[in-house]
C-alpha positions in Angstrom: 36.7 7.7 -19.2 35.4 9.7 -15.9 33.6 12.3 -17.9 32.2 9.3 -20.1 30.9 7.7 -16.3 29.7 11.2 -15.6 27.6 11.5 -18.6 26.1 8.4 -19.0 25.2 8.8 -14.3 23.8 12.0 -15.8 21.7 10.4 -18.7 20.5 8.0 -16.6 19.6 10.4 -13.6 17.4 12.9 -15.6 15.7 9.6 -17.2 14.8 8.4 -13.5 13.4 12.2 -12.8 11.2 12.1 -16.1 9.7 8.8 -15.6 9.0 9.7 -11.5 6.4 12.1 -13.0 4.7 9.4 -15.0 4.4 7.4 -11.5 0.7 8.0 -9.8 1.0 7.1 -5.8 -2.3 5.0 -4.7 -4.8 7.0 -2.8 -3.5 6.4 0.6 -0.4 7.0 -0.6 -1.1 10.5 -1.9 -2.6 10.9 1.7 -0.2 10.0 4.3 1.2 12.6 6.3 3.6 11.8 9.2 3.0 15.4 10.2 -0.8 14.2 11.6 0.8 11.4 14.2 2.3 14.5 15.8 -1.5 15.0 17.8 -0.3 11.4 19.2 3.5 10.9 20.1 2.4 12.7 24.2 0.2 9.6 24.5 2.5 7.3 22.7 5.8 8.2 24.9 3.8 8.5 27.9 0.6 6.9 29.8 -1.8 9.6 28.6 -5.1 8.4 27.1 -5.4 9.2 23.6 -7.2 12.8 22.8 -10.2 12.4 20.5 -7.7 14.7 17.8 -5.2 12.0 18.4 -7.8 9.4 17.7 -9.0 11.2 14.6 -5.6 12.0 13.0 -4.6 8.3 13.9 -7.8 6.8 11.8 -6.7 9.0 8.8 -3.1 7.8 8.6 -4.4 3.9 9.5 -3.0 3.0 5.6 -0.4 4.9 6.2 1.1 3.4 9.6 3.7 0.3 8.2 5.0 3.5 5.9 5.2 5.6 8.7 7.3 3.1 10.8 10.1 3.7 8.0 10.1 7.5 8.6 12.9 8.9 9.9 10.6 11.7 11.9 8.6 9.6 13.4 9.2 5.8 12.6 10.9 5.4 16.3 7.7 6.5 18.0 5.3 4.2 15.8 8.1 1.7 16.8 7.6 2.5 20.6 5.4 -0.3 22.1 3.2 2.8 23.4 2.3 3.2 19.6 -0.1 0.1 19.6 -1.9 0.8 23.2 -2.5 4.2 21.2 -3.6 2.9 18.1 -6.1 0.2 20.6 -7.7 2.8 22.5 -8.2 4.4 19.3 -10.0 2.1 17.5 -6.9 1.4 14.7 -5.7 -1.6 13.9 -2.3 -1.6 13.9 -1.1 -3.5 10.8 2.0 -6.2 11.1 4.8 -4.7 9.0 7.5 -6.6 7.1 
């Protein structure tokens, strides 16, 4: 009975990995990288303006942000009410997330 469970998890595992590849992300999808909100977390955490890098990284992960917020890198930053004075003085709207 457990190697029949074990088999079928198995099955049904490497049919999950083959279909993943068929799967295309959307464009800002295949784009967002939590790495770039790194230029922004000084001024987020603190009461720094915003460097113009900051600013530029932020406008490039824009799509990106209510994903972000879910990262367990940097989610707690974009959660940090410092996040949104950032993403103001930046020019970025900061989208509501659900």
């Amino acid at each position: 009975m457990e190697n029949s469970l074990r088999s079928c998890f198995t099955v049904a595992f490497m049919v999950l990995l083959l279909s993943a590849g068929h799967l295309q992300p959307t464009e800002a999808q295949s784009r967002c990288d939590s790495v770039q909100l790194s230029w922004c977390l000084q001024s987020i955490v603190s009461n720094i303006p915003p460097s113009q890098e900051c600013c530029r990284r932020l406008r490039t992960q824009e799509a990106c942000l209510c994903r972000e917020t879910r990262d367990p890198t940097f989610g707690g930053y974009l959660r940090h009410p410092g996040a949104r004075r950032v993403a103001t003085a930046c020019g970025v709207t900061f989208p509501r997330c659900d």
